[in-house]
C-alpha positions as CSV (number, residue, x, y, z in Angstrom):
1,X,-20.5,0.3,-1.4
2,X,-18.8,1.8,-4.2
3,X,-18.7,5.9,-3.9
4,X,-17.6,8.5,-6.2
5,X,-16.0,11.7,-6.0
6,X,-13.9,14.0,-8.5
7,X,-10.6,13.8,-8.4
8,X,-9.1,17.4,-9.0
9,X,-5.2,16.8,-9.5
10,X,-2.1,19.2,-11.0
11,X,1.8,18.2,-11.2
12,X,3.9,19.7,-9.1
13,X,7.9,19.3,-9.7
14,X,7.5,15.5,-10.5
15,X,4.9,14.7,-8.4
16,X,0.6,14.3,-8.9
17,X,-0.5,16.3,-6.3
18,X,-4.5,16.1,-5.7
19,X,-7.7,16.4,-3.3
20,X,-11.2,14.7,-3.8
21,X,-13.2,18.0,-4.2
22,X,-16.3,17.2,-2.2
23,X,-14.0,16.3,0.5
24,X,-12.3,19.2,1.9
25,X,-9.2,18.1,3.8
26,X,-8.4,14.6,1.9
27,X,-5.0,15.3,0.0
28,X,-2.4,13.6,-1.1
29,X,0.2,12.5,-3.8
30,X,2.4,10.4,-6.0
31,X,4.7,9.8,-8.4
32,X,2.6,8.2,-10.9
33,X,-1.0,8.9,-11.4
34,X,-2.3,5.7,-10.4
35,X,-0.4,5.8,-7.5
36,X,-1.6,9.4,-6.8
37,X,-5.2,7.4,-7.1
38,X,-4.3,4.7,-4.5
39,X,-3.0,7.0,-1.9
40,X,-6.0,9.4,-1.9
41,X,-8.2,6.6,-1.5
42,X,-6.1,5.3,1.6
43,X,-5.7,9.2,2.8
44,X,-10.4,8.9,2.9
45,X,-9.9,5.5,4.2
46,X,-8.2,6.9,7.1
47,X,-10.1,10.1,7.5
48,X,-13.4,8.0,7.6
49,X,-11.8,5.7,10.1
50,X,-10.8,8.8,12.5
51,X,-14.4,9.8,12.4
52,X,-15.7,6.5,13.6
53,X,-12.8,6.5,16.5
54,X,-12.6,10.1,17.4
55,X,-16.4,11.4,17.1
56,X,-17.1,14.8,17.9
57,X,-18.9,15.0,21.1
58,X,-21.9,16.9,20.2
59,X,-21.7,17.9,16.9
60,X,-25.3,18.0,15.2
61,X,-25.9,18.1,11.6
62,X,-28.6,19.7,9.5
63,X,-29.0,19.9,5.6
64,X,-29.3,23.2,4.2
65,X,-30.0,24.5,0.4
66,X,-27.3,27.0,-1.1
67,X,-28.0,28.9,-4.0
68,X,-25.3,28.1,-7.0
């Protein structure tokens, strides 16, 4: 299943530094956009496998509305 997100990304001395925005915690970078692209989609590969592995004992989840 395909998924999107947004990627927000800035250069930083050389480098495409960015984070998927509805994703708090997935970062990462490269040296070329594209690659920049690849590696944040490997970096929520490997966050989503962690998950699966290392579930947090207990942890319940409700949906809530927030006022924007």
């Amino acid at each position: 299943m395909l998924r999107y997100f947004t990627l927000e990304y800035w250069e930083d001395e050389g480098w495409y530094v960015g984070r998927l925005k509805e994703i708090p915690g997935v970062f990462s970078q490269g040296e070329t956009l594209q690659e920049l692209e690849e590696n944040i989609r490997e970096a929520y590969q490997l966050m989503k496998e962690e998950e699966e592995v290392f579930p947090h004992a207990g942890v319940k989840k409700k949906e809530i509305g927030v006022e924007v």
